[in-house]
C-alpha positions as CSV (number, residue, x, y, z in Angstrom):
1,X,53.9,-6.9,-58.3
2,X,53.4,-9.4,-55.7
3,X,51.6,-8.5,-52.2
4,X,51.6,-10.6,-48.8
5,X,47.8,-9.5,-48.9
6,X,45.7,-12.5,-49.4
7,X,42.3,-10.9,-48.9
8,X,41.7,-9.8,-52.7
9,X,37.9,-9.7,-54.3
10,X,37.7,-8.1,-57.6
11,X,35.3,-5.1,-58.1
12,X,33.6,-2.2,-60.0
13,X,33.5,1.7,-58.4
14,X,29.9,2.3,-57.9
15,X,30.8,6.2,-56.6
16,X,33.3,8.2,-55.4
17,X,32.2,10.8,-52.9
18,X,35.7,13.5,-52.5
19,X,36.2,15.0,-49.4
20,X,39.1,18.1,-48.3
21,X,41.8,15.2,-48.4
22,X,39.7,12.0,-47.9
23,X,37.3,10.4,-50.1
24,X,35.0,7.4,-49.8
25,X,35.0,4.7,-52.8
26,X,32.1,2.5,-53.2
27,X,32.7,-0.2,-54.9
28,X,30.5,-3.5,-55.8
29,X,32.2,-7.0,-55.8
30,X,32.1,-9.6,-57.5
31,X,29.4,-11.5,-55.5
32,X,27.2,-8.6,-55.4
33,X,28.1,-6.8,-52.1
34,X,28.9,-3.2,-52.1
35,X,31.4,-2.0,-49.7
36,X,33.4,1.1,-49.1
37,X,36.8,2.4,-48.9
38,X,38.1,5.4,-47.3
39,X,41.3,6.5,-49.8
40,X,43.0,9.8,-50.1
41,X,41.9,12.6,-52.9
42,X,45.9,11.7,-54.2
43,X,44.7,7.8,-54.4
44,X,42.0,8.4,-56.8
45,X,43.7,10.7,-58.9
46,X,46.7,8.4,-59.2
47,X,44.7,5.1,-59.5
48,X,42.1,7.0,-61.7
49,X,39.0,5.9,-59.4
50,X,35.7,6.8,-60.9
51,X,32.6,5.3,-61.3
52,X,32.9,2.0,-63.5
53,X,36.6,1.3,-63.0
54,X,37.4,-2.2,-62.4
55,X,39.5,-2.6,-58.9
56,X,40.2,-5.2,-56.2
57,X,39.0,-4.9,-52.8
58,X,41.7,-5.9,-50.4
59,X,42.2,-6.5,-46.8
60,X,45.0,-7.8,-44.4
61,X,43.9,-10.7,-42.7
62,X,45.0,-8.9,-39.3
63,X,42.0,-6.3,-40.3
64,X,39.2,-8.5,-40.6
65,X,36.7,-9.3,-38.0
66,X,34.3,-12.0,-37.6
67,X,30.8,-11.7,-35.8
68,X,28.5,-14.3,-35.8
69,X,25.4,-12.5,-37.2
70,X,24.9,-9.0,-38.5
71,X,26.0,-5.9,-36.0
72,X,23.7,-2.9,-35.5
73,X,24.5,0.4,-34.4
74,X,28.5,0.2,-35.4
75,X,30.3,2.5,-37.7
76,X,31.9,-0.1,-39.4
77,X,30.7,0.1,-43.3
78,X,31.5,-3.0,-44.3
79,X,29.4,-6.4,-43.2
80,X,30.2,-8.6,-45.3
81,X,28.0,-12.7,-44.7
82,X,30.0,-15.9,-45.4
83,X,30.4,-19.4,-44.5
84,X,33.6,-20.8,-42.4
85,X,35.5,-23.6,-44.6
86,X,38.8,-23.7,-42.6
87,X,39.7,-23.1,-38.7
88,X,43.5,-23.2,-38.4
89,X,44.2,-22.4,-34.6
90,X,47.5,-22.3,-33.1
91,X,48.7,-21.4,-29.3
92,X,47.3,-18.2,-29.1
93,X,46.1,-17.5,-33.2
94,X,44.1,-18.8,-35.4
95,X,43.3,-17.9,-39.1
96,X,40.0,-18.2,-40.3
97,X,39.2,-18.7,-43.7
98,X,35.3,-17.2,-45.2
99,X,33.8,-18.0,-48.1
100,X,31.7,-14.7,-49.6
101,X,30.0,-14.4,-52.8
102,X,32.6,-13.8,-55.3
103,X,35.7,-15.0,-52.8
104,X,37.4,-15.7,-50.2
105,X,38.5,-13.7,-47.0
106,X,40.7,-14.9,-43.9
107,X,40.5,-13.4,-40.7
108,X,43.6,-13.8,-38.2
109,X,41.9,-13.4,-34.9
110,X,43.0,-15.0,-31.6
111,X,41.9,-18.7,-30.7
112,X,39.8,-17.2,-27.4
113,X,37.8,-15.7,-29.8
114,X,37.5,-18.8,-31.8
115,X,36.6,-20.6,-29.0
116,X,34.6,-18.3,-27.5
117,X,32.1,-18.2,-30.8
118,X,32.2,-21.6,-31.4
119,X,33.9,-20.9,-34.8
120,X,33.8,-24.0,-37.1
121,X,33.6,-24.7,-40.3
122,X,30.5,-24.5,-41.9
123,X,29.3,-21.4,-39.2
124,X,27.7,-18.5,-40.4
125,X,29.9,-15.3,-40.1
126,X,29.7,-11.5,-41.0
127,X,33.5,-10.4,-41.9
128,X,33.2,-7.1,-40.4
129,X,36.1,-4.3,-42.3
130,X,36.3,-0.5,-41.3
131,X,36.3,1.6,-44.6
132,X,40.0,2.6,-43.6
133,X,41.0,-0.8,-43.9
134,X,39.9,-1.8,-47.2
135,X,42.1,-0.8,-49.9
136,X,42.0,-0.7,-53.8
137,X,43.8,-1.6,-56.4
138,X,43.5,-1.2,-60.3
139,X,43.7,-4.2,-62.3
């Protein structure tokens, strides 16, 4: 299967905490990081989620969000550090590509923003995801 998603970091479950319908998936990447996934209870049944099961993390660019060091007192779980390699802004977007430990990520965000931040490549950047956001996938 092919998938328009772009943002893909392979991983290994760490836990998986089940809720009523809900559960959160930690998982660590490749580079080290841990982050977590909010998935439903029929997700990890079907994908057979448990601790040690190899996955890939992935994001839609459209989800990622950059900050230019790390954020306290958000409720966003995952902060993930990187470098900028590539600024590609157009009229009003721009994509931004983040090297991580273990991968890549790109962030579509609006050129005011880029601007705004000074975004260029080799800044330092925390990809900020919301749990809801990341999803998995089994190799």
């Amino acid at each position: 299967m092919s998938l328009s998603i772009r943002n893909q970091i392979p991983g290994t479950v760490t836990s998986v905490t089940a809720g009523e319908a809900m559960a959160t998936v930690k998982t660590r990447l490749a580079g080290g990081q841990e982050v977590t996934s909010a998935v439903t209870l029929d997700a990890v049944k079907d994908l057979g989620l448990a601790e040690g099961t190899a996955v890939r993390a992935m994001v839609k660019s459209t989800d990622v969000s950059l900050a230019t060091g790390a954020v306290a007192g958000l409720s966003i779980r995952n902060q993930i550090p990187g470098t900028i390699t590539d600024v590609a802004a157009g009229a009003a977007m721009a994509t931004v590509k983040v090297a991580v430990e273990g991968g890549e990520l790109t962030a579509a965000i609006t050129k005011d923003a880029v601007t705004e931040l000074g975004l260029t490549a080799g800044t330092a950047v925390v990809a900020l995801i919301k749990s809801t956001e990341l999803s998995l996938a089994t190799r």
